[in-house]
N, C-alpha and C positions, 0 to 999 in steps of 0.2 A: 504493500500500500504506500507507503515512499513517505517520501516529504509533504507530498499534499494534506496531509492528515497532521502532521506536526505542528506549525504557521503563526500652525501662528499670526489752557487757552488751545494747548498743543496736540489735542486730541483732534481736532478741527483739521489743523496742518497734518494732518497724518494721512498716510494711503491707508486703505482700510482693506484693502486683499494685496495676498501673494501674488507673483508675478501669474500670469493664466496663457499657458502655450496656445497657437493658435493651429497648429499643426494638429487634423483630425484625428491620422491616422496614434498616434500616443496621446491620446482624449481617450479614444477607441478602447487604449489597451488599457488607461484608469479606469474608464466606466465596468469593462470587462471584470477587472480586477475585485471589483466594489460590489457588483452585482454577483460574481460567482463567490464572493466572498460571503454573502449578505445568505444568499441560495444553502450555502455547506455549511455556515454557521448554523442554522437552523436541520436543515437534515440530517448531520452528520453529529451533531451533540453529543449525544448517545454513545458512538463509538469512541470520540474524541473522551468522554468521562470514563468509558474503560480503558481504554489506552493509557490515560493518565492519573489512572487509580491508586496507583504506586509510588512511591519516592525511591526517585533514579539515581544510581548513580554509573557514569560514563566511566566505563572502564579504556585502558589504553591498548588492549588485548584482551581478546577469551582465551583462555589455558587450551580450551581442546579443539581448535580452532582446527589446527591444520588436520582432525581424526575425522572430521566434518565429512561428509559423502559428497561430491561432486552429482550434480546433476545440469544436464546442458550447458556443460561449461562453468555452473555456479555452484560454488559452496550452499547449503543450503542446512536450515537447525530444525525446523521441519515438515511433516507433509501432511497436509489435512485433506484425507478421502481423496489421495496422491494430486493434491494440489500443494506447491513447494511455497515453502515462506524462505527464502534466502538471509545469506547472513548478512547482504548487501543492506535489503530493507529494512531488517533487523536492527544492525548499527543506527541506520538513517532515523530509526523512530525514536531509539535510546536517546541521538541527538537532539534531535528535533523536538522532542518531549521535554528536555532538559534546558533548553533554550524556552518553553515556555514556561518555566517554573519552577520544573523537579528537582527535588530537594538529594541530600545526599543521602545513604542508607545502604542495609550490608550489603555487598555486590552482588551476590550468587542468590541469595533470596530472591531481590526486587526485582534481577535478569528473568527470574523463571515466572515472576508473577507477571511482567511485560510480555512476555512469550504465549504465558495459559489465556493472555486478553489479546491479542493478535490471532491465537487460533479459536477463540472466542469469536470473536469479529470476522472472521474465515466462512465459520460454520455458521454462522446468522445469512452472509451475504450469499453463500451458497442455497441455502434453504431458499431465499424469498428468489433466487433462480427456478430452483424446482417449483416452485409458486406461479412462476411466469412472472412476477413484478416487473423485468427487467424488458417482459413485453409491452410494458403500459405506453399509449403513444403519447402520454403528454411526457411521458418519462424519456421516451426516445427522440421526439423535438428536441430537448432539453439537451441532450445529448448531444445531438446533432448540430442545434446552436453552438453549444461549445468548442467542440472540435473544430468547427469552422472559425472562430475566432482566434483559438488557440493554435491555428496553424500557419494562421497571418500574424500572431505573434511572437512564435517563436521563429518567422523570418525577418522579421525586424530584432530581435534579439542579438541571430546571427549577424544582422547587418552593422548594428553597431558597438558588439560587441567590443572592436579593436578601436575603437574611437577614443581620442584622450585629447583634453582641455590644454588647451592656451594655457601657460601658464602668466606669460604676461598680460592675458585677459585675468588670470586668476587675481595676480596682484593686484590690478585695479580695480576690480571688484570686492576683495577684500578689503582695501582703504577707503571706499566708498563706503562699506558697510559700518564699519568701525569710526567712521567721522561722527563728530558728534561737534553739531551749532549750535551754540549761547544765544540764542534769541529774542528780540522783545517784540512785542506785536497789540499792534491796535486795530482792532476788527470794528467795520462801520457798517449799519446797514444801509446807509444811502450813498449812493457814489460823491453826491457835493459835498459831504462834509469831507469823503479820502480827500477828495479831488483839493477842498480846502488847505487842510493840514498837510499835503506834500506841497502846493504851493508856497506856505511858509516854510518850512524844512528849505525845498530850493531858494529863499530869499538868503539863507543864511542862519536861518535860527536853529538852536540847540535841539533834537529830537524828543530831548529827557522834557524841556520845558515846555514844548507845545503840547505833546503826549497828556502831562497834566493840565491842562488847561483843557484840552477837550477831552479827559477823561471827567475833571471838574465839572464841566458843565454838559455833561452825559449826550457830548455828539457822538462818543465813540466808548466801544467797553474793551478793558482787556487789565493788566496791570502793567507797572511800571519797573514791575522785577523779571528778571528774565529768568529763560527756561533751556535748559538746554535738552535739545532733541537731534534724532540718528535721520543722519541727511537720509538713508536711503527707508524712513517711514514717511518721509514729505511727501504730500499732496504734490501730483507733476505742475501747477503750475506755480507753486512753491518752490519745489525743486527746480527748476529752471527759472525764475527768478533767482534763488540765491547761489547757484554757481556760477552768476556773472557778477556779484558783490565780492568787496573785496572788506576785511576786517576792518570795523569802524562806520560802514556804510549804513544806507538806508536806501530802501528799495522803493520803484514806484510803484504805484496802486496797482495789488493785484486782484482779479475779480477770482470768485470761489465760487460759484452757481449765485445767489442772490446776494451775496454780502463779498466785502470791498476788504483787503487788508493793505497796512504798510509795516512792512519790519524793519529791525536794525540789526546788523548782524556784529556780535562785538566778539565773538571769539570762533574756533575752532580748533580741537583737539581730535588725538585716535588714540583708542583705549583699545587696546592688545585683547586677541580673544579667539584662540585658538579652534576652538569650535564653529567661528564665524568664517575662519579660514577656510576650512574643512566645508561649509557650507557654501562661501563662493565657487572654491571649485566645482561641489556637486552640479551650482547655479550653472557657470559655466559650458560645465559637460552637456546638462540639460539641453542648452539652448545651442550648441554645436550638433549633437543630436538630433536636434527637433529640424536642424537647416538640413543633414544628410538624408532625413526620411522624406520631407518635404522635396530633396530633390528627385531623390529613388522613386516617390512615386510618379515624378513627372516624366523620370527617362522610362521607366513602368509603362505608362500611357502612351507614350512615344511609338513605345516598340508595340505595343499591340493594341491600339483604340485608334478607331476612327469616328468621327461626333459629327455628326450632321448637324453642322451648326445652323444652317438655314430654319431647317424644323423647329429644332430645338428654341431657337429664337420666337418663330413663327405662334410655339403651342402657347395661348392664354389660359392660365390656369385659374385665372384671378375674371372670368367673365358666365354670367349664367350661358350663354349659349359660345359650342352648343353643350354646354355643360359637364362637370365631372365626371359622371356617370359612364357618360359619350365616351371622355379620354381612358375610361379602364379599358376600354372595346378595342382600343384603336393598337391595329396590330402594326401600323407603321415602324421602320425601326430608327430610332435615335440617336444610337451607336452600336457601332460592328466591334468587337472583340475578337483577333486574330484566332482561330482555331478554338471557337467559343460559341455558343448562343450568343447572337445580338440583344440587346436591349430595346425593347419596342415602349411605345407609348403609353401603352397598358397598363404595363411591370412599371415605368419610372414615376405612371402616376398613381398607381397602387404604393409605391415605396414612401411615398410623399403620405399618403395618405396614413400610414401605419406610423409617420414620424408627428402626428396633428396631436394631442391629447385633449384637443377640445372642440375636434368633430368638422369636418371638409365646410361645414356653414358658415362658421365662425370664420375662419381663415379666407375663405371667400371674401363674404362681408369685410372683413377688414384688409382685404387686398394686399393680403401677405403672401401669398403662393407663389409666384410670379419674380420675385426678389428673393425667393431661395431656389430658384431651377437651377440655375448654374450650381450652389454649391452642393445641391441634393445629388444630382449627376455623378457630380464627382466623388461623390461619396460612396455613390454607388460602384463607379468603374472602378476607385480605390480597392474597395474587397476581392473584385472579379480579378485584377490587375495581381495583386498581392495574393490571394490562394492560387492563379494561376502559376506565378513563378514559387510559390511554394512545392506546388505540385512536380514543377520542372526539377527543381532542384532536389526531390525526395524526401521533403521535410517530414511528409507524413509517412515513410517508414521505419524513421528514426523512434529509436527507445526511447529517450525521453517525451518525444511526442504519445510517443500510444502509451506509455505511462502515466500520464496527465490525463491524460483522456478517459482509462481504464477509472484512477482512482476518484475522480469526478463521478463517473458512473457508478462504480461504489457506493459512496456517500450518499447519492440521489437512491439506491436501491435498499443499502440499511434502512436512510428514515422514511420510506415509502414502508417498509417489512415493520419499523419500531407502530410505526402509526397506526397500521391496521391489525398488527398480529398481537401486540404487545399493552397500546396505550390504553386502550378501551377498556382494559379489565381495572387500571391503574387508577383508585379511587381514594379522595381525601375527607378527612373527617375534623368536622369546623373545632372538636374539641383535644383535636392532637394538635393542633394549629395553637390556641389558646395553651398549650402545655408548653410546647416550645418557647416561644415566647417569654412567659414565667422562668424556664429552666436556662433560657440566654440571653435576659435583659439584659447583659452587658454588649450582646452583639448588635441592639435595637436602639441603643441610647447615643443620641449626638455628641459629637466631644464639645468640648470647650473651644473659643477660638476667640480672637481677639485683633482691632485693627490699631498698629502698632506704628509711629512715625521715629525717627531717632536726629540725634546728632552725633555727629563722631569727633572724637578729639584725639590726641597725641601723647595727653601726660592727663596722667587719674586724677590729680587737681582738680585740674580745668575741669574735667568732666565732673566733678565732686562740686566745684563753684558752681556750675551751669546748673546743676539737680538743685544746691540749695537753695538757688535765686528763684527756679521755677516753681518748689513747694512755699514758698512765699507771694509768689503772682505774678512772678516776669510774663509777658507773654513768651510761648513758645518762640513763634513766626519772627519778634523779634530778636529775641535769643538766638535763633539760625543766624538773622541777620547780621549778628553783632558781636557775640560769642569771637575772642581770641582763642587762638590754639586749635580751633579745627582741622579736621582731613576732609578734603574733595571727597564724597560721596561716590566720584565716578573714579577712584584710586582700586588699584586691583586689589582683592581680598575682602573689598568691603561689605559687608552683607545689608542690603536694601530695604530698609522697611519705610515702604512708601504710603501706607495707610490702609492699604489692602487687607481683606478679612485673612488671617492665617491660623491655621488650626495648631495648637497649642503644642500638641502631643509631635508633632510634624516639623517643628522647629531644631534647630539644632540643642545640641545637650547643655552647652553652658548659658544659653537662649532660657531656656525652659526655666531649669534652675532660678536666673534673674528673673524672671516675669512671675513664679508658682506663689499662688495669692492673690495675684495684685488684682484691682477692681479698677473700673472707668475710671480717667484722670490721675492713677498712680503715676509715679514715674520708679525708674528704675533702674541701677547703674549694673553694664556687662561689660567684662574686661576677656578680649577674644584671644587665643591663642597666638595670634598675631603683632597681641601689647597693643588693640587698637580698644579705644575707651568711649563703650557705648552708650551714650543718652535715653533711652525708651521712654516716649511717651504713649501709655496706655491710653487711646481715644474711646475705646469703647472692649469691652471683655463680655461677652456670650456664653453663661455657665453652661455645662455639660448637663443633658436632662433626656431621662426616656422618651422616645418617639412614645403616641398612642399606637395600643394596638391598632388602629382600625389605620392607623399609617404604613406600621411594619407588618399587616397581614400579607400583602401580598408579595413582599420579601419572602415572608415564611410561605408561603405558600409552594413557591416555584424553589424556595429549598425543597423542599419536602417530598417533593411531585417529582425534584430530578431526583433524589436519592432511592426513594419506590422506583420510579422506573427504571433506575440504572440497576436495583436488585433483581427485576421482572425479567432484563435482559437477559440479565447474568445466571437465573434461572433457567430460560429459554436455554440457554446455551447449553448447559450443561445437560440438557434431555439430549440437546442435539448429540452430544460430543461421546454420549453414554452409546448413541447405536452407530457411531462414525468410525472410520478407520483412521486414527491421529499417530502419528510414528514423529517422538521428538527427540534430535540426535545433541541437542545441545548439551554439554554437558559441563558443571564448574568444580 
């Protein structure tokens, strides 16, 4: 069964998504990825909770490894009703299991109980064959879908497998991401008052002075203290504004959908981040990637499409006559595929029409159809284009391919077998529900959690004056302000507490320790292993309190319901395995 079974004022200025390729065909293989993920998460549960019934431990060798039988070339530990479990997929699960969780425990035990639930899961999938399950046809589309996907993407796999990142793209991307702009900013909702105050600015006046003045007299809202924010979360017309500013400047009026901003930009710094590194490149590769597949498919097309572009042009899909209905009919063809069915009129408006989720009327009516024919096309020839050269090149006689394919079918064929053979008998009772609960209020009860702001200091003093001026009534905000002896908050090591809800228990240890007690508006002094001296001001703390039942039932419920059914299985199995022929060569 392999691997398949194992398996992110200034808030305003900010971009508010990740970059979005525009490349269908690696859309295609996310969507894939998300939806078969979504598909197996749900059918395959069941065997995924026996499989990982156990606490694994990965060994670096089996002792009797090499005494292993050979069959078709493969080692294999054993045979269920002389169907082979190899030592290949064996290891592969140990892995893979272990990467989702599994814990350490004695080796030779937890090997054999991995083994007794693999030929578990054997003799289930076998069974709901002798059932015919594996004849159901919505089970077989399903299938069928698959494999056609997955064989368009394991040719784009191969294609960019060898591909590797710029690395002076990598640099620049990396210090782009790690910039970090000191900015102040005055947001307007009318353009005459921007248009106003950068007038004055370009007369010659001070930015700090006019700023309050029309913040004074509420032309404009924002504050007079800056913020610094990561160049590459700016809003693109932000971001292009301020990479033609130079330290000290002020920008002119930029528009934001209805509101007007003007910044000053007073500093820039890069704060080292290894991980950000690591992440430009991924960016990088991405987007070197997404140009090869984008080309591949175009010499794709080249070599084998030809598009009647006159038709294509000509077809209105966006008019009642002579209506859509008419275009399913129309056996015209649209485009020729070298050594292929053509594409006719029919199928590309049938495709169109399988891509609508709210019905050929609507899309009409709003004279959207028409404005996606070109891209829909392509989308289409993209699949034919890309399984035909998959086809070419053998993809789908490769093992890994029918392996994917085989354990996808699996999964779909266990939770087809769990749901009808097994679930239906699997019953709950509202007063074992209520027992639970009582016996694991500690698993039902919310932690504590608290929103936490700080300052950081250099020497325990400083941080010791700052706490006692605060429990006396300094303001915080101006304590930040004014406070001698601080560390930059953006200084490596320094741990963030921005005001954000964080749960108590989740904190770090000498974290915890300083804060255990404390209630809304404590403050509280941590000294970090780093000798950095930390101010906590407790803004608000959330005691730790039982959920209601009537919150935590259906928690308890879908415990309960998987643990019956993963024992009902595990039952099943073992009638099975009583009248099977199981030969297990594995031995520790």
């Amino acid at each position: 069964m392999g691997k398949g079974l194992g398996r992110l004022r200034g808030r305003v200025l900010r971009r508010s998504k990740l970059m979005k390729t525009k490349d269908p065909t690696l859309e295609t293989r996310k969507s894939l990825k998300a939806k078969t993920g979504r598909e197996m998460k749900y059918l395959s549960w069941i065997l995924r909770m026996i499989l990982a019934g156990s606490l694994l431990l990965i060994s670096n060798g089996f002792g009797s490894e090499e005494k292993l039988p050979v069959i078709g070339g493969k080692r294999i530990v054993a045979t269920v009703n002389d169907e082979v479990i190899t030592l290949k997929e064996f290891k592969e699960e140990l892995a893979s299991l272990q990467e989702g969780g599994g814990k350490e425990g004695s080796q030779g035990k937890e090997e054999r109980k991995l083994l007794q639930r693999l030929i578990n899961a054997r003799l289930i999938i076998q069974e709901a064959r002798r059932m015919g399950l594996d004849e159901l046809k919505e089970l077989k589309e399903r299938v069928e879908v698959f494999s056609r996907v997955t064989l368009r993407e394991e040719l784009i796999e191969r294609y960019i497998k060898d591909i590797k990142p710029d690395e002076k793209e990598v640099e620049k991307a990396y210090r782009e991401s790690i910039k970090m702009l000191k900015i102040k900013s005055i947001l307007f909702e009318k353009e005459e008052n921007a248009k106003k105050m950068e007038g004055e600015i370009n007369s010659g006046k001070d930015f700090d002075e006019v700023s309050k003045k029309f913040l004074a007299d509420k032309l404009g809202r924002g504050s007079q203290e800056p913020e610094y924010l990561k160049a590459k979360d700016l809003l693109p017309p932000v971001a292009e504004a301020v990479s033609k500013m130079k330290v000290g400047t002020v920008s002119p009026v930029i528009p934001i959908g209805s509101q007007f901003f003007i910044l000053k930009l007073e500093d820039i710094r890069f704060h080292d981040d290894p991980m950000a590194k690591e992440q430009a490149r991924q960016e990088v590769l991405l987007k070197k990637q997404q140009e090869a597949v984008i080309q591949y498919n175009k010499d794709l097309k080249k070599k084998y499409v030809k598009v009647n572009e006159g038709l294509l042009k000509s077809l209105d899909f966006d008019s009642k006559e002579p209506g859509f209905e008419k275009l399913l009919k129309d056996k015209r063809v649209v485009a020729e595929i070298k050594g292929e069915n053509p594409i006719t009129v029919g199928e590309f408006a049938d495709y169109m029409k399988q891509q609508l989720f709210h019905g050929v009327e609507r899309a009409v009516e709003g004279k959207k159809l028409n404005k996606k024919k070109t891209q829909t096309l392509d989308e289409m020839l993209q699949k034919r284009v890309l399984r035909k050269e998959a086809l070419r090149l053998g993809i789908d006689k490769t093992g890994g391919y029918k392996n994917k394919v085989k354990e996808y079918e699996n999964s779909l064929i266990f939770g087809v077998f769990v749901q009808k053979a097994v679930a239906p008998d699997v019953k709950l009772k509202e007063e074992e529900l209520k027992a639970n609960y009582d016996e694991h209020i500690k698993e039902y009860t919310n932690p504590e959690m608290m929103k936490i702001v700080s300052l950081v200091f250099g020497k325990r003093e400083d941080a010791e004056r700052a706490i006692a001026n605060l429990r006396k009534g300094t303001n915080f905000q101006w304590m930040k302000e004014n406070a001698e002896g601080q560390i930059d908050q953006n200084t490596k090591d320094i741990l963030n507490f921005d005001g954000r809800l964080l749960t108590t228990k989740d904190l770090p240890e000498g974290v915890q320790k300083a804060v255990a007690g404390a209630k809304t508006s404590d403050f509280r002094l941590y000294e970090s292993p780093k000798n950095h001296h930390y101010v906590l001001y407790i803004q608000e703390e959330i005691p730790s309190k039982p959920q209601p039942y009537t919150e935590a039932r259906e928690k308890i419920a879908k415990k309960i319901y998987n643990e019956k059914l993963t024992k009902a299985v595990e039952e099943y199995a073992g009638k099975l395995r009583a009248v099977s022929d199981v030969k297990i060569y594995l031995k520790n």
